[in-house]
N, C-alpha and C positions, 0 to 999 in steps of 0.2 A: 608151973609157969606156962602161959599163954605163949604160944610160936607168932609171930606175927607173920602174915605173906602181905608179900608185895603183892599188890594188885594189878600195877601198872602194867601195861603192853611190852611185849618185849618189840625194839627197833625190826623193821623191816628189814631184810639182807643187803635191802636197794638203797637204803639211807632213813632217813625220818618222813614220816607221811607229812604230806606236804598238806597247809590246811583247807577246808573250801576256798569256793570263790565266794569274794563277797556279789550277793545282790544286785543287778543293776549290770557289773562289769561286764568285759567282753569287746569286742568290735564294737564299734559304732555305726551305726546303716548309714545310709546316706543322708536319710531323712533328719536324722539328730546333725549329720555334719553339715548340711546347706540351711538349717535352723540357725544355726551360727550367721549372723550378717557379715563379720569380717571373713567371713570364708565365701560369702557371696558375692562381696565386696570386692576380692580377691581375684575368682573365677571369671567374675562379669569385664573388670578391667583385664586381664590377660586375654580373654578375647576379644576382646575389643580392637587391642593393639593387632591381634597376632591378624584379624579378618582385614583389617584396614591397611596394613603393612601389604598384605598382599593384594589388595585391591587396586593401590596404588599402580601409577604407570598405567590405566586403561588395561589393565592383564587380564583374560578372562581366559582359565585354566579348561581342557579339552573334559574332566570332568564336570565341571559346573556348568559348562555348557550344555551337556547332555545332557544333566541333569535340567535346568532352565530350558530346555524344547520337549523335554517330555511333559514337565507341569503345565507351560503352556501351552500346549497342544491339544488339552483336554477338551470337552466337547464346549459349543458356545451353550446349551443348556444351563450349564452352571453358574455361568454370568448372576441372575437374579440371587441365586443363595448367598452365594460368593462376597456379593457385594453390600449384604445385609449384616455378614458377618465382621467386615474391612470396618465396618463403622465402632466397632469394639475397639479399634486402634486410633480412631481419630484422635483430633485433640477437642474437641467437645466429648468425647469416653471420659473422660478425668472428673469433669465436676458434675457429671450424669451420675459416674458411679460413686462419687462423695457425698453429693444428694440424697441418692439413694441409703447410701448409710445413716448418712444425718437422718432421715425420718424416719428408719429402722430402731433406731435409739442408740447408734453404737458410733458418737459424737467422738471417739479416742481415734476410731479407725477411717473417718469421715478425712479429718486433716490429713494425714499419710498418703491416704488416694490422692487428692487433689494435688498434693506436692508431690509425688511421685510421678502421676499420668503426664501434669505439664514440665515439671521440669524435662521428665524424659524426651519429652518433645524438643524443648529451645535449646538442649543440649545435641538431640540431633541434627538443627538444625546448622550448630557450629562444625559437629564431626565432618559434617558434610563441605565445608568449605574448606577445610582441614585437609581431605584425603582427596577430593573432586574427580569421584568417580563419576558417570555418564550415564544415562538410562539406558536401561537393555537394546530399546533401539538405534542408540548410535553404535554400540557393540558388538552388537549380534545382527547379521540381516536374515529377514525371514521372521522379525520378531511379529506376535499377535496381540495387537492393543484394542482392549475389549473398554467402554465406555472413554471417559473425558481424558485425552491424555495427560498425563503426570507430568508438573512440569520442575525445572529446577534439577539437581543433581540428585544421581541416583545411592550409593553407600555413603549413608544406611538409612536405614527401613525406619523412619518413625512412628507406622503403624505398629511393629510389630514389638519396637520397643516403650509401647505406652500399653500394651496388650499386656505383655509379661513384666511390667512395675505393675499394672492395677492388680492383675490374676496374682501376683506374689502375696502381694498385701494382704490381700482377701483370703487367701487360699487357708488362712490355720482357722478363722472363723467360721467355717461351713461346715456344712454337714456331708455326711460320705457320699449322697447324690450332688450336692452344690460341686465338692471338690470333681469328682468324674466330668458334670461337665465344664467347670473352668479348665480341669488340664486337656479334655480333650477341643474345647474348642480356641483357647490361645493357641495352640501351633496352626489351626488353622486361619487365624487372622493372614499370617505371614505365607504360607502357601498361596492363601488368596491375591498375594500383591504381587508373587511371582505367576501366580494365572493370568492374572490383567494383562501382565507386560511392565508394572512399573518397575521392577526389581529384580535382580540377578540373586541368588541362592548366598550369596557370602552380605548381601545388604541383610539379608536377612536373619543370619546369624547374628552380626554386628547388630543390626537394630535389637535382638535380642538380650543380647549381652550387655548392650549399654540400658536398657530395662534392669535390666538385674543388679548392674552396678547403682542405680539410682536409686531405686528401694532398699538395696542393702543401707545407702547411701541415710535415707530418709528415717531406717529403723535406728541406723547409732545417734542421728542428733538430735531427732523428736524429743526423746527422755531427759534429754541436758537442756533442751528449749522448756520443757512443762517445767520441769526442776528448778530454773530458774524463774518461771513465772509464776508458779504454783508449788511449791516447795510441797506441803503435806499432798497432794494429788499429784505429785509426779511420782511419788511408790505407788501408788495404787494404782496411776496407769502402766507403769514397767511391770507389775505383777499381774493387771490384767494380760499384757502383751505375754511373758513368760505362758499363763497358766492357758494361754490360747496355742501354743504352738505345742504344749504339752500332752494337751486335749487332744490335738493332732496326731499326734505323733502314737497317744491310746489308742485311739478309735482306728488306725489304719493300721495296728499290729506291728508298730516299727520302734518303738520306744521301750525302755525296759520296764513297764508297768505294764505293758500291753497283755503280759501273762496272766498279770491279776485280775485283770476288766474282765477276763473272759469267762 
């Protein structure tokens, strides 16, 4: 008769071997968790609050201060750059850059810009009656106001919050030189508005912040708005939108497929 042997592994002394990881798992970078619109949704309003809360009362904190005389301080050379860039924030940026998309062929992402750049705008313009903060130059003396001066109440920034809703939108549709320079030149719309002299350094958080809550804002109800008016093409816009920030998240090495692509 045949002896039969167990094959099987004998247990480790430590316990039972614990089995891989699946695939994919692990941390999440940043990049998958700000992908998330209700977590941008999230971020963009808590700051929002937390910049305007302390804005309030005319307070202008002994670091923001320094901050704000070092930026504007810089030389007047940069005025012409500067100012070429500010216009990325206006509110004509919105249906420039929706336009833009529209004749690009990418008519999904056209809407979202336009409804992102300007809402971000008419909403800063309430924050601002809201919190009624002041122009650096009632605030600060010694301030340096470079061209037309700014007029109206200073927190927040709605250049700087129509700059980063447009750059958000856009940002999973580009390519890895498009994305380089939209992230590097949105922060600088908002430096710019603290070089002029319109803006104190926490306007400019806050204009960002409420940019980010409005595009997170525009990404959850776009797809309930097509849905309802285009029932079979509202999946196929929600899967474009998914397989755009997907793409992104490949190509920049942040995503868990990112190992395959390579």
């Amino acid at each position: 008769m045949t002896r039969l042997t167990d094959t099987r592994p004998l247990p480790s002394p430590s316990g039972p071997a614990e089995p891989p990881p699946a695939a994919g798992t692990g941390r999440r970078s940043l990049t998958d968790i700000l992908a998330d619109p209700r977590i941008r949704l999230g971020l963009g309003t808590a700051a929002v609050l937390a910049t305007g809360l302390a804005a309030r009362g005319n307070r202008v904190g002994p670091c923001e201060a320094k901050t704000f005389r070092l930026v504007n301080g810089w030389p007047d050379a940069l005025y012409r750059p500067a100012w070429v860039i500010m216009q990325l924030g206006a509110l004509g940026a919105a249906p420039a850059v929706a336009g833009a998309a529209w004749l690009a062929g990418d008519r999904d992402l056209a809407g979202p810009l336009l409804a992102g750049g300007t809402g971000t705008w008419a909403l800063s313009k309430l924050v601002k009656r809201v919190v009624h903060r002041p122009r650096p130059t009632t605030l600060l003396a010694g301030t340096r106001c470079r061209g037309p001066a700014a007029a109206g109440l200073g927190y927040l920034s709605g250049h700087a919050g129509v700059s980063v809703a447009l750059g958000t939108a856009v940002l999973p549709r580009l390519g890895r030189v498009g994305r380089a320079v939209t992230l590097s030149v949105v922060p600088v719309v908002g430096i710019s508005r603290v070089y002029v002299g319109a803006h104190l350094p926490l306007d400019i958080v806050g204009g960002a912040a409420l940019g980010l809550a409005v595009d997170a804002t525009v990404a959850l109800i776009e797809p309930q708005l097509s849905r309802a008016a285009h029932p079979r093409g509202a999946a196929v816009s929600g899967a474009g939108d998914i397989r755009a920030w997907s793409a992104w998240r490949t190509a920049s090495g942040c995503g868990p497929d990112a190992s395959r692509s390579r």
